[in-house]
MDAnalysis code that builds the backbone (N, CA, C; Angstrom):
import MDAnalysis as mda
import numpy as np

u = mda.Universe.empty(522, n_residues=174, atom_resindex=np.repeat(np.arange(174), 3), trajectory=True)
u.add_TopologyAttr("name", ["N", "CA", "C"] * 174)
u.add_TopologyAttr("resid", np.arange(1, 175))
u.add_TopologyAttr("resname", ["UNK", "UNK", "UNK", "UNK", "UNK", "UNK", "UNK", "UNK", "UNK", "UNK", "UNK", "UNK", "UNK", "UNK", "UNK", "UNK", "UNK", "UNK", "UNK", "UNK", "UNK", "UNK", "UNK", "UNK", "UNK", "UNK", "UNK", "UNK", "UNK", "UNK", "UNK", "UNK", "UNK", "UNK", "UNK", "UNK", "UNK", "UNK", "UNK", "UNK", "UNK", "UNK", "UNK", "UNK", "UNK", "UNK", "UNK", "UNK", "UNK", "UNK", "UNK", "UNK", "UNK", "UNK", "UNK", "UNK", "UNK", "UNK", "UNK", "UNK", "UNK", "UNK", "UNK", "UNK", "UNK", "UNK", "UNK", "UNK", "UNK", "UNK", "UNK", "UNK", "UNK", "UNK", "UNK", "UNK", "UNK", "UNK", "UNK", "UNK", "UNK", "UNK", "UNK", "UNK", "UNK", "UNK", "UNK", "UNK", "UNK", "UNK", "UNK", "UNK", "UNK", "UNK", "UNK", "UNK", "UNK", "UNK", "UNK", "UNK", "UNK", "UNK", "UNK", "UNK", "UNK", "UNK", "UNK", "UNK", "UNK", "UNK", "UNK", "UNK", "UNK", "UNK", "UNK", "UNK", "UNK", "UNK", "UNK", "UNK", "UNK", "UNK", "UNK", "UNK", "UNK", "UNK", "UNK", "UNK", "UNK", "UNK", "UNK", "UNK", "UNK", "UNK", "UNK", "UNK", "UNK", "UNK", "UNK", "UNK", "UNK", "UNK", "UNK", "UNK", "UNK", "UNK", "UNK", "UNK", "UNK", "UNK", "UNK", "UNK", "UNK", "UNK", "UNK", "UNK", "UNK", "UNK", "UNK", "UNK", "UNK", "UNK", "UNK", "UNK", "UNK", "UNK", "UNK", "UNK", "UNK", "UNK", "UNK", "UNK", "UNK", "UNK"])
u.atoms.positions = np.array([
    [0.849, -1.166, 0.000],
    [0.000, 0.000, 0.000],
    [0.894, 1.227, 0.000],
    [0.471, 2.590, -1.070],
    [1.530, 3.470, -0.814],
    [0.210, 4.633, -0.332],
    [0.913, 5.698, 0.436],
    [-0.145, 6.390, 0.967],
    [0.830, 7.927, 0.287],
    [0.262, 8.847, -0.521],
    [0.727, 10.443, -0.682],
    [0.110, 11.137, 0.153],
    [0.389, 12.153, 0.339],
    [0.528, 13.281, 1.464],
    [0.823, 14.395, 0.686],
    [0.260, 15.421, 0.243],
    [-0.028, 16.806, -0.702],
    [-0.032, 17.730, 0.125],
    [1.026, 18.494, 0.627],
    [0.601, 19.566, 1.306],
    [0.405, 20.642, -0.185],
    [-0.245, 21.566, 0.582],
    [-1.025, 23.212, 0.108],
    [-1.513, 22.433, -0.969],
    [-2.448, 21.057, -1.225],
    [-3.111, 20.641, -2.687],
    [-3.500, 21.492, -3.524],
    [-4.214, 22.828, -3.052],
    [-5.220, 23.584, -3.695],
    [-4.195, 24.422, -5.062],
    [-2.892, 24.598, -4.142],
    [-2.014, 25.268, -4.826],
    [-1.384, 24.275, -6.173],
    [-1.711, 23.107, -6.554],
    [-0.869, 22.676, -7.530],
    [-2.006, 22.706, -8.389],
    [-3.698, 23.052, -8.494],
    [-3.955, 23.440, -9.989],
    [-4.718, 24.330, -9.181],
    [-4.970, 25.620, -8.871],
    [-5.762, 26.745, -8.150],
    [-7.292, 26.924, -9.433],
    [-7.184, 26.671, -10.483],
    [-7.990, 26.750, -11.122],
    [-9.066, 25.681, -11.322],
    [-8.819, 24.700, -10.481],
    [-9.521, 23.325, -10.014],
    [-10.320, 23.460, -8.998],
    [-11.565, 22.628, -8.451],
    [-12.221, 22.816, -7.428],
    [-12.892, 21.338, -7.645],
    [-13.127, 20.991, -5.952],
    [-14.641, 20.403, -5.779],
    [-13.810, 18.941, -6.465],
    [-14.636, 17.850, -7.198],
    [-14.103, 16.732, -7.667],
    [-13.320, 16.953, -8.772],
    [-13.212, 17.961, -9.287],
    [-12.340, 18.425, -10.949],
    [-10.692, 18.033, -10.465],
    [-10.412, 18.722, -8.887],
    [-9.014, 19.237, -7.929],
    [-9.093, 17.542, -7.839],
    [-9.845, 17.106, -6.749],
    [-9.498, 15.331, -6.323],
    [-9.371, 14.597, -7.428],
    [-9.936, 14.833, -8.760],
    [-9.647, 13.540, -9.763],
    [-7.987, 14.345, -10.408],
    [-7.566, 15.174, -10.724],
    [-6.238, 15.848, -10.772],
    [-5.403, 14.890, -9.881],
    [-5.607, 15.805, -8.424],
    [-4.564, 14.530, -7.748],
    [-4.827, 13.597, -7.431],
    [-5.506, 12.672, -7.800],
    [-5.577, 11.451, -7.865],
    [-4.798, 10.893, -8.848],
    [-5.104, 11.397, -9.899],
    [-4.150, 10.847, -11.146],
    [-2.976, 11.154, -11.113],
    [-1.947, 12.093, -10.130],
    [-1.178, 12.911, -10.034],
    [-0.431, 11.624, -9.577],
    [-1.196, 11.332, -7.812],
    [-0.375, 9.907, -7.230],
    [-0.144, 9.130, -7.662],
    [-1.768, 8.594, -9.337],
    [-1.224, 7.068, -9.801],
    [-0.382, 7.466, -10.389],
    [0.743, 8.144, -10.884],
    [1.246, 8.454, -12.359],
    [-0.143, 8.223, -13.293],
    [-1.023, 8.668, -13.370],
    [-1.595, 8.518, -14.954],
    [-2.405, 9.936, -15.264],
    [-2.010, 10.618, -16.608],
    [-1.879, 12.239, -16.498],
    [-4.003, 12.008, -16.747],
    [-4.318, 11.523, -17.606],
    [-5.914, 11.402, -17.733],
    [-6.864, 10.445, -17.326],
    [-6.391, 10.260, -15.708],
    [-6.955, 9.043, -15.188],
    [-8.591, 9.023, -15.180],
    [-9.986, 8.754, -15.473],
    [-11.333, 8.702, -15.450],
    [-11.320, 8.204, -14.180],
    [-11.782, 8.712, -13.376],
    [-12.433, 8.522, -12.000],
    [-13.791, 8.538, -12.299],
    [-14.218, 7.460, -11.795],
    [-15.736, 7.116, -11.574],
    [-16.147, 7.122, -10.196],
    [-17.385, 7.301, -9.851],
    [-17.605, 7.524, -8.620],
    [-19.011, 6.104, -8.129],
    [-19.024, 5.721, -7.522],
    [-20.242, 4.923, -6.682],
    [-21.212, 5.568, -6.523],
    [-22.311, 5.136, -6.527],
    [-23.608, 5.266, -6.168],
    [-23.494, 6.349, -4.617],
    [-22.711, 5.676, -3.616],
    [-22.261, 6.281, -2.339],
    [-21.240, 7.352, -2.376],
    [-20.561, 7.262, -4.001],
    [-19.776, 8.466, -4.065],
    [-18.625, 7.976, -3.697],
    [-18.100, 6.900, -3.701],
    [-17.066, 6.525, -3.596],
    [-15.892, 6.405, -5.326],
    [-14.966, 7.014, -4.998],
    [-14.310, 6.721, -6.432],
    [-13.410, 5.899, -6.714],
    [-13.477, 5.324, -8.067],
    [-12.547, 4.362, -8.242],
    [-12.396, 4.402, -10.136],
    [-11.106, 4.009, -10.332],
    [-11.245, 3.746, -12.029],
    [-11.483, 2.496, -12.232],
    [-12.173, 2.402, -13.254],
    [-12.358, 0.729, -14.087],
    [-11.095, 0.112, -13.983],
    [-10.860, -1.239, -14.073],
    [-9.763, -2.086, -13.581],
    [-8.475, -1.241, -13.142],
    [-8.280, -0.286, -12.280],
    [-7.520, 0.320, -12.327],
    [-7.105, -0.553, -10.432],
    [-6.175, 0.371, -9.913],
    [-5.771, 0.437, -8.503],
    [-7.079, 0.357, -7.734],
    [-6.840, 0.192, -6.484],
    [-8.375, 0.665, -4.997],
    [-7.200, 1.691, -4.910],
    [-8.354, 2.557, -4.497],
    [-7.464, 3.627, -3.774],
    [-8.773, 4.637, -2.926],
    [-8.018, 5.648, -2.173],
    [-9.155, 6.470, -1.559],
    [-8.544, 7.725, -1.096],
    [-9.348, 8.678, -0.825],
    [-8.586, 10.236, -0.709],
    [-9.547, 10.860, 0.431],
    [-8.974, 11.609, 0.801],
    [-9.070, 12.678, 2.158],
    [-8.669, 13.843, 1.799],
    [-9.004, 14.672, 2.800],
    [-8.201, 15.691, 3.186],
    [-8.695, 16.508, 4.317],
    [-7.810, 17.279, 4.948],
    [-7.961, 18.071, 6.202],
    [-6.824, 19.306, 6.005],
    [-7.772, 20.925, 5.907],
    [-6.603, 21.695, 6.306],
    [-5.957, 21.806, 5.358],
    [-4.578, 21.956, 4.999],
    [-3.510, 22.183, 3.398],
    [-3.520, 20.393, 3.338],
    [-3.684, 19.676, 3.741],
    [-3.328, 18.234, 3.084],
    [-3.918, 17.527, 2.631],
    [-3.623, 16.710, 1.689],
    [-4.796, 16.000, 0.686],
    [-3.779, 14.339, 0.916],
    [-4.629, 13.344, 1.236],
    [-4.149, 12.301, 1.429],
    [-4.563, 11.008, 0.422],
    [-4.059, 10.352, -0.746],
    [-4.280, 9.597, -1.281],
    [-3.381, 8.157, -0.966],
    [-4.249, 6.518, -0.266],
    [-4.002, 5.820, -0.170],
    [-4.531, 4.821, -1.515],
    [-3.196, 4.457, -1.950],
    [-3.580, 3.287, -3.492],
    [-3.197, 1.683, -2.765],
    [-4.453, 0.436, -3.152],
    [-3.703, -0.407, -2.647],
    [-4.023, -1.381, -3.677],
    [-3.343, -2.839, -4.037],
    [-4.396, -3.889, -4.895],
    [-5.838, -4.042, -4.127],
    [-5.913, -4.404, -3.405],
    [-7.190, -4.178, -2.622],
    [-7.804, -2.994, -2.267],
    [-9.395, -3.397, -1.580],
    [-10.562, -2.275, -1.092],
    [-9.512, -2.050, -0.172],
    [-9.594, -0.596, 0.155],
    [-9.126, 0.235, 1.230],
    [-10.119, 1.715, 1.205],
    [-10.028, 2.145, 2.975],
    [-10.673, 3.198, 2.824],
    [-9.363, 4.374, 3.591],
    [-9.314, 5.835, 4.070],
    [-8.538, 6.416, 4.086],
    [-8.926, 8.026, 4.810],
    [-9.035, 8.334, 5.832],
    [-9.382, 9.329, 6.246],
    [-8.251, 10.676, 7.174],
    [-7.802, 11.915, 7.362],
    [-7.225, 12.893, 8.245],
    [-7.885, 13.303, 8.673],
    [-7.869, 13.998, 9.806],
    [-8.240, 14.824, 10.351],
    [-7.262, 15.701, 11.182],
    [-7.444, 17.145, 10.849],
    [-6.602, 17.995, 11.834],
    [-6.934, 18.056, 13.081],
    [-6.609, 18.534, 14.031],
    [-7.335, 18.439, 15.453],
    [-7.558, 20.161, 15.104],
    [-8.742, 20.349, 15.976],
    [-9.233, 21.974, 16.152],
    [-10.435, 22.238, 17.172],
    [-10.962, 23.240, 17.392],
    [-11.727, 22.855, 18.329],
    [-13.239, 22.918, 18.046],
    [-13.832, 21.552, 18.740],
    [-14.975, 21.531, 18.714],
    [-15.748, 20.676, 19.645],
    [-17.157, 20.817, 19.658],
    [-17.051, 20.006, 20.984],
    [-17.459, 18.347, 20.616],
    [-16.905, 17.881, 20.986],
    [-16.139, 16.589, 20.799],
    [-17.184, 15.348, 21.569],
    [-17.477, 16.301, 22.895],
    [-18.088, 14.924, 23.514],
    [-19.880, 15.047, 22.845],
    [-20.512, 16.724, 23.082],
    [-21.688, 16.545, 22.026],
    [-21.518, 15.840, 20.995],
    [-20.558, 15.598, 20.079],
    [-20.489, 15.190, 18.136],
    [-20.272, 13.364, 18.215],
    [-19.771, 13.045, 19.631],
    [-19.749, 11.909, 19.941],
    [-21.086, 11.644, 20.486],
    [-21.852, 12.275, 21.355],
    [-22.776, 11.570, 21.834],
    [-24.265, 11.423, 20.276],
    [-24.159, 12.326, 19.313],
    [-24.399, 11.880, 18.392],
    [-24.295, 11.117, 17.246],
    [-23.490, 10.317, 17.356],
    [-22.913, 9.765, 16.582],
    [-21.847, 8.304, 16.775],
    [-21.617, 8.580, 17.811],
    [-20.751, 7.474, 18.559],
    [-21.322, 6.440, 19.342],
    [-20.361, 5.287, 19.796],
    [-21.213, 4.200, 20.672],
    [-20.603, 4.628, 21.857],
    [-21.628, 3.938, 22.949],
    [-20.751, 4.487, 24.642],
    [-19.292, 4.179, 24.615],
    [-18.903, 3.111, 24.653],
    [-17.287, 2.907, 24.491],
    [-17.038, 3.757, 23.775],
    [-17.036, 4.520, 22.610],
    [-16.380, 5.476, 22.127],
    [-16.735, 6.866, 22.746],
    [-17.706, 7.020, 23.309],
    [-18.034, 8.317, 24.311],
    [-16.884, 8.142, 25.424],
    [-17.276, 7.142, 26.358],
    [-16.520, 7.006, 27.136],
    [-14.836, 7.453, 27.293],
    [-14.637, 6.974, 26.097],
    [-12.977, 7.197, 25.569],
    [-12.646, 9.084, 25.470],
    [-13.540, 9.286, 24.413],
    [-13.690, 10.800, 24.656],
    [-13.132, 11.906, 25.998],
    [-14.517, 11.294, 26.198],
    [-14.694, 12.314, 27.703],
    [-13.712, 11.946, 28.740],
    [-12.896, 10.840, 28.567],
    [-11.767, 10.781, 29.515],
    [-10.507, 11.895, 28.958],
    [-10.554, 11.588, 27.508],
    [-9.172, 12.005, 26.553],
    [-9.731, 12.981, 25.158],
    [-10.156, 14.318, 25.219],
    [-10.852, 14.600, 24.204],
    [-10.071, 14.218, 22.593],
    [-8.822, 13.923, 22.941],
    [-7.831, 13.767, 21.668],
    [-8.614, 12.822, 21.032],
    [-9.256, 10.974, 21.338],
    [-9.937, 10.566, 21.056],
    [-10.870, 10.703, 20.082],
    [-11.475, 12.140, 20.114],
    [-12.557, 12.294, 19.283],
    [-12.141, 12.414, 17.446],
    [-10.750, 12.661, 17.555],
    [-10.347, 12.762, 16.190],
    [-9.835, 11.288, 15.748],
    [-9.461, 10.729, 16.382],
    [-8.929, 9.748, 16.331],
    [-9.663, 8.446, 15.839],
    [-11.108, 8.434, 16.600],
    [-12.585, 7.980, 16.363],
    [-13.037, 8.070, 14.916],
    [-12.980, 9.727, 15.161],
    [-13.742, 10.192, 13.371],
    [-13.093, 9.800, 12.790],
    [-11.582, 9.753, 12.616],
    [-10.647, 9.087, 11.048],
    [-11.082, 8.197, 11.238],
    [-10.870, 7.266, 11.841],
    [-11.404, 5.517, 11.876],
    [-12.875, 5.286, 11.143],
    [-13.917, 6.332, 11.727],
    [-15.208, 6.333, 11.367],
    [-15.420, 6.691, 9.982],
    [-14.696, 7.565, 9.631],
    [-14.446, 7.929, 8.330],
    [-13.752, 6.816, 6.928],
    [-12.785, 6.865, 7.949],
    [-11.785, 5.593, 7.103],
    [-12.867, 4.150, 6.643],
    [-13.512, 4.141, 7.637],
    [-14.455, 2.952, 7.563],
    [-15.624, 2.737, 6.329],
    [-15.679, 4.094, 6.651],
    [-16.953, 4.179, 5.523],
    [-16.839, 4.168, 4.241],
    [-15.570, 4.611, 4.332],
    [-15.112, 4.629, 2.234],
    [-14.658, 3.436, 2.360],
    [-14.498, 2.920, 2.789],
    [-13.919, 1.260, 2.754],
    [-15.361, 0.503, 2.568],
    [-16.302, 0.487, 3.373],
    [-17.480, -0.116, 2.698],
    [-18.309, 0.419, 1.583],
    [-17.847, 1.882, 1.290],
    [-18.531, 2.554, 0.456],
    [-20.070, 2.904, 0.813],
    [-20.234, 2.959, 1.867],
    [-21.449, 3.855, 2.466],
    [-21.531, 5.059, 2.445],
    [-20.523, 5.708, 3.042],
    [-20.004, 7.022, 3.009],
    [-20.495, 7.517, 4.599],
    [-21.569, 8.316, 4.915],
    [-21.857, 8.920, 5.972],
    [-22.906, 8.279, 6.399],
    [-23.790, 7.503, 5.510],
    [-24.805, 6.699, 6.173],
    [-23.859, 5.662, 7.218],
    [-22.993, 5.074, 7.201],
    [-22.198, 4.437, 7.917],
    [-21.644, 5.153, 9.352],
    [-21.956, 6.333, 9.056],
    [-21.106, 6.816, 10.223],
    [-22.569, 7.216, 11.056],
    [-23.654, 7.910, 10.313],
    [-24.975, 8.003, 10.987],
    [-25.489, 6.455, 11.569],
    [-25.016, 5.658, 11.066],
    [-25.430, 4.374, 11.557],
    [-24.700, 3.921, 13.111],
    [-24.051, 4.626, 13.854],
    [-23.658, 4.678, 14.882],
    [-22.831, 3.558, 14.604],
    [-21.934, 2.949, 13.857],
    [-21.340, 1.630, 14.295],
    [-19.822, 1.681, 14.509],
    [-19.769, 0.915, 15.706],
    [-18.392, 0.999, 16.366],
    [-17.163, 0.843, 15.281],
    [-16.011, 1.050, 15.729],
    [-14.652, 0.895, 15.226],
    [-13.665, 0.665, 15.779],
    [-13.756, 0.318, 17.464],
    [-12.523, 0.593, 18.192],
    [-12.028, -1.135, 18.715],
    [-13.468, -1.888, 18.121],
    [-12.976, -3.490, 18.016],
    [-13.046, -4.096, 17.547],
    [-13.200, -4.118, 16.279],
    [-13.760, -4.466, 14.922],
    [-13.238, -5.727, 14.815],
    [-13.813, -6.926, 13.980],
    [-12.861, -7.887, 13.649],
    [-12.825, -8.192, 12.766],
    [-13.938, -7.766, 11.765],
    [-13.492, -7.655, 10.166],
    [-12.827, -7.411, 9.832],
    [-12.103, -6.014, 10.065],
    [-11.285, -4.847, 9.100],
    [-10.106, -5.037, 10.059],
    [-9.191, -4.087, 9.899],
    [-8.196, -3.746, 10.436],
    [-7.996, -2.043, 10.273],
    [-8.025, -1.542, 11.548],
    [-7.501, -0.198, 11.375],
    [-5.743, 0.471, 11.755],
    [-5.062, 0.965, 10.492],
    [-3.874, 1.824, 10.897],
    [-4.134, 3.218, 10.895],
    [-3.332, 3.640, 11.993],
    [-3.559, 4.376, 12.714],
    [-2.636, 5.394, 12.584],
    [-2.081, 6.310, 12.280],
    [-0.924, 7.077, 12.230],
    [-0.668, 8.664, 12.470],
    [0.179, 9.449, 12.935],
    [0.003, 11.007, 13.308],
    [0.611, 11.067, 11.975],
    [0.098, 12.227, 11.574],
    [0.962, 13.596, 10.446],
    [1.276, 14.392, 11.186],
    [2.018, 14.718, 11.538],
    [3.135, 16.337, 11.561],
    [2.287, 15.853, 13.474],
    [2.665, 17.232, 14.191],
    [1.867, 16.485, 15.787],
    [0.356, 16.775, 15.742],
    [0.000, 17.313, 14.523],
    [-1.640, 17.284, 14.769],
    [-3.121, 16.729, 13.739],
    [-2.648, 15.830, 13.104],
    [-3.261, 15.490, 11.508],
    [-3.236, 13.612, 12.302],
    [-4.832, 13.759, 12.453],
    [-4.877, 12.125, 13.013],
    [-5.293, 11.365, 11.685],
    [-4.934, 10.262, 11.421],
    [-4.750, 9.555, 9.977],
    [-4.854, 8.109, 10.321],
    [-6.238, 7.110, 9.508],
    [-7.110, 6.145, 9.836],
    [-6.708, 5.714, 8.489],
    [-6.463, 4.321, 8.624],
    [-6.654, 3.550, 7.097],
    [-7.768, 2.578, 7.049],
    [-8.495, 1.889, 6.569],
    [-9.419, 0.976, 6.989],
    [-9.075, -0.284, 5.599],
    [-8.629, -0.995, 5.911],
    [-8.351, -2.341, 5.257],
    [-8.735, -3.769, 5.239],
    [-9.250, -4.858, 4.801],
    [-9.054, -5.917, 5.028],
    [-8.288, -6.890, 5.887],
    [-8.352, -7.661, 6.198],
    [-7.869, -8.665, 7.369],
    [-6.509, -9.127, 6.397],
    [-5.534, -8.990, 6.841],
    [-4.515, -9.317, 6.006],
    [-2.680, -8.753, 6.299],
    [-2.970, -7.683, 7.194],
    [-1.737, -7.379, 7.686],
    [-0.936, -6.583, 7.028],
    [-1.518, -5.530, 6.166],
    [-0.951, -4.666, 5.182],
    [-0.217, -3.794, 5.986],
    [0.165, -3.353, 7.474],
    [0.894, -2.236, 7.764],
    [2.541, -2.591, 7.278],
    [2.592, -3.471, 7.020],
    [4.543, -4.050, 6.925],
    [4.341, -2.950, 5.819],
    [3.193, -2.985, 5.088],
    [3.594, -2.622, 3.514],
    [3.569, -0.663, 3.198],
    [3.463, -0.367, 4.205],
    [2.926, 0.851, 4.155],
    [4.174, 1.243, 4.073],
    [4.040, 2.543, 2.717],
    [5.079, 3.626, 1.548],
    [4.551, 4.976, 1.583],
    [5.361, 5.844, 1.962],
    [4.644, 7.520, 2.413],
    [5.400, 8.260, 1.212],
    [4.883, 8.571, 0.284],
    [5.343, 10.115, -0.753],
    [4.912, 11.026, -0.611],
    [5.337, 12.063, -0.964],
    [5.237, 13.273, -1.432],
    [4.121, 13.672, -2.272],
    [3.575, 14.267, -3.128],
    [2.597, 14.621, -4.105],
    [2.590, 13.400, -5.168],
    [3.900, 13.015, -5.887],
    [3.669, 12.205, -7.085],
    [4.767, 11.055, -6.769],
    [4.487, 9.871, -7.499],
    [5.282, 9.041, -7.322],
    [6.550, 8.670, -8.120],
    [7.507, 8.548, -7.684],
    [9.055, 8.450, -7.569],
    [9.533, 7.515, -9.088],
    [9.143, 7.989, -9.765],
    [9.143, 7.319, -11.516],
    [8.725, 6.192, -11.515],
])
């Protein structure tokens, strides 16, 4: 699995917006200059026999994870908000609980919750569906900081992909 990391994204086509900017760098990470991104019913994107892959962003960073397999892929910056209300809507008690001991938690939660959902391709109905993430035994979640404040969720298949995990820059290395 290789995961890119785009800081200031907006700045490498400013004349881009909205899905025009994400299918750009998307194709930017696969190497492919006119990649067709198609999107799911749930809005999930993917090309015809192409890579899985999935994109984020939070703040200046735009995060694209490509893998042979479904994968899903979420950041979040930390900032303030209130954390234990957005949990008690949305979260299960064990994940409240966690919260309100450690508000850091609450970001940490949402990537996962996030990550999760583009991985099944629900999108937000998944996350309105209140369903846990913190013990899952389907999936597997990695877990990782950007810089000390950018919390970063992968959501993968049962299979043990962290050995494989590759961090670039905007585009990939020829």
């Amino acid at each position: 699995m290789k995961i890119f990391i785009i800081e200031d994204y907006r700045a490498k086509a400013p004349e881009l917006k909205g899905k025009k900017l994400t299918d750009f760098l998307v194709g930017r990470c696969l190497n492919m200059e006119k990649a067709e991104i198609l999107r799911m019913d749930g809005g999930k994107p993917y090309i015809e026999g192409g890579p899985c892959f999935s994109v984020s962003h939070s703040g200046n960073l735009f995060a694209c994870v490509v893998s042979p397999d479904n994968i899903g892929i979420d950041i979040q910056h930390k900032r303030g908000v209130d954390a234990v209300g957005i949990a008690r809507r949305y979260f299960i008690e064990e994940e409240i609980s966690r919260i309100e001991a450690d508000s850091d938690w609450f970001f940490r939660i949402w990537a996962r919750k996030e990550a999760f959902a583009k991985y099944t391709g629900r999108g937000l109905q998944q996350i309105m569906a209140k369903e846990g993430v913190l013990d899952r035994s389907d999936v597997i979640f990695i877990d990782r900081m950007i810089g000390d404040d950018c919390f970063c969720s992968i959501c993968a298949g049962k299979g043990g992909m962290e050995d494989e995990i590759q961090f670039f820059g905007g585009e990939q290395d020829g």
